[in-house]
C-alpha positions in Angstrom: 7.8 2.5 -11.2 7.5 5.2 -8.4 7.3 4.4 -4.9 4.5 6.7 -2.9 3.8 6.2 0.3 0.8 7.7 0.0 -1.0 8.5 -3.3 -2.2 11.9 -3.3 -0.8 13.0 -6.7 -2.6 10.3 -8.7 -5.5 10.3 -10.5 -8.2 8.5 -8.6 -11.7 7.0 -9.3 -14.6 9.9 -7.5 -15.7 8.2 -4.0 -18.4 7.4 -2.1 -18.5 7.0 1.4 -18.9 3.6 3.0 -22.2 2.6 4.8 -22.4 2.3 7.9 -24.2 -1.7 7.2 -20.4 -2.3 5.6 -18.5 -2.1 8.7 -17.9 -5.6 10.5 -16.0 -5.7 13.8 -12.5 -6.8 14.2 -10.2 -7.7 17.0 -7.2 -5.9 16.4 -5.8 -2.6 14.8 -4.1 -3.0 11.4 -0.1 -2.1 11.1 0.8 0.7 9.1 0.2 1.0 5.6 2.9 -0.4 2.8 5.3 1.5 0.7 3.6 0.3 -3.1 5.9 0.5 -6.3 3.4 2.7 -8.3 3.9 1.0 -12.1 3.4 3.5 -14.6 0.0 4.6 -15.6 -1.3 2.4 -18.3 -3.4 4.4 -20.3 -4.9 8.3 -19.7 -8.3 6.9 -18.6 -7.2 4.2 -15.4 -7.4 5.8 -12.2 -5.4 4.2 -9.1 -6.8 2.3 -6.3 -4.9 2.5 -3.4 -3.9 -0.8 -1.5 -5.6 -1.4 1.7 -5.6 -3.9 4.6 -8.2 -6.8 4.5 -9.2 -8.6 7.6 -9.1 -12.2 6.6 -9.4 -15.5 8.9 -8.3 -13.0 12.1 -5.3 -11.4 10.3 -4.8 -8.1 8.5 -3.1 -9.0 4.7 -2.1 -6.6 2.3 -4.3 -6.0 -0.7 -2.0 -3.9 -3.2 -3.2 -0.7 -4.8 -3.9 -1.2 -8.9 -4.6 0.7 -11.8 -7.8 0.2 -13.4 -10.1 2.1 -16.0 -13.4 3.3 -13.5 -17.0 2.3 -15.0 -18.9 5.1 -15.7 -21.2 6.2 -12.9 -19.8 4.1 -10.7 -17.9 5.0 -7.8 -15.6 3.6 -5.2 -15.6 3.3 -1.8 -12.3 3.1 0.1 -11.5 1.2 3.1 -11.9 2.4 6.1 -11.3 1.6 9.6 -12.9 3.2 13.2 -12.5 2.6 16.4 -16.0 3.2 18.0 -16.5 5.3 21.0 -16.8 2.1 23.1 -13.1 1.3 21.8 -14.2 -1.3 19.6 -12.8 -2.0 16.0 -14.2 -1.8 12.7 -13.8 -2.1 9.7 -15.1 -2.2 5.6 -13.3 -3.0 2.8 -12.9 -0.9 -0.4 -15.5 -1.9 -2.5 -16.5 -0.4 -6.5 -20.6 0.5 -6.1 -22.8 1.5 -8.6 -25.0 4.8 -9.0 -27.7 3.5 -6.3 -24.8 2.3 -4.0 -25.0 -1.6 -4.3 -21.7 -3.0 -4.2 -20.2 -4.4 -7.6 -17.4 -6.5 -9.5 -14.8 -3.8 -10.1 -12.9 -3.2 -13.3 -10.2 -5.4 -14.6 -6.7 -4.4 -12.9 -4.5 -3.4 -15.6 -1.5 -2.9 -13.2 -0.8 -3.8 -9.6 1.3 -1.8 -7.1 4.5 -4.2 -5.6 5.6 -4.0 -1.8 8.2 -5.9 -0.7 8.9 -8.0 2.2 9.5 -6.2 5.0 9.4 -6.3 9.2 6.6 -4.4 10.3 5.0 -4.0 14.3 1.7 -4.8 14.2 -1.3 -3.1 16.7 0.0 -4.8 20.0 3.8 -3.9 19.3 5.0 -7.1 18.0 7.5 -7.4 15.0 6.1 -9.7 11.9 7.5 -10.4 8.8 5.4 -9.9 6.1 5.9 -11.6 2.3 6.1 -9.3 -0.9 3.2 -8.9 -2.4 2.7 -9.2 -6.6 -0.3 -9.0 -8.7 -3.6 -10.7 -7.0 -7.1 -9.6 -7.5 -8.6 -8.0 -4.6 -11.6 -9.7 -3.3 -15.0 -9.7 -5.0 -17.7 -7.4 -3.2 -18.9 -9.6 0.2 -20.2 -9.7 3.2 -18.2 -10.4 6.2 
């Protein structure tokens, strides 16, 4: 395993840019991103997806980055978050979308990233503990 604590030397799947329809308003600013234990790369066509937060019930949660083998002409769009110019929060999850742009089931993982449990201060300054994280499926393409 390698630990990156950002990905910029891996192999990733071509992007597209999120919509602007795919941002959804949140309350808060996420923490900082995780340290992931990279495993090694499975095969010479997977690409890595880097872990991201997910706003879930009115908490940010790690989703851990993965490994997976990208469809072809399909690309992915990463999460992003914005803080408008009216200071309010936003945010879209990273989604796999096909060649039109509709959002779609992604590929199989065929290896996730592991972070471990660590103290981290979230958006308002406040120390949380936060559980290691092993493999789990990021969420299916939604709406918020």
């Amino acid at each position: 395993m390698v630990s990156l604590g950002c990905s910029s030397g891996l192999r990733h799947p071509s992007y597209a840019a999120q919509p602007v329809g795919a941002l959804f308003e949140v309350t808060q600013a996420p923490p900082p991103g995780r340290v992931e234990a990279i495993p090694a790369r499975p095969n010479r066509d997977a690409v890595w997806v880097d872990g991201e937060w997910h706003w879930r019930r009115h908490k940010w949660g790690w989703q851990p980055g993965y490994w997976a083998v990208a469809p072809h002409d399909v690309k992915f769009s990463p999460w992003v978050f914005v803080r408008g110019t009216d200071g309010r929060f936003w945010t879209a999850s990273g989604v796999w979308r096909d060649a039109k742009g509709a959002p779609l089931q992604g590929p199989p993982q065929l290896a996730v990233a592991r972070v471990d449990a660590a103290e981290i201060v979230n958006a308002v300054g406040v120390t949380e503990s936060t559980a290691s994280t092993e493999a789990t499926k990021p969420p299916a393409a939604s709406t918020p």
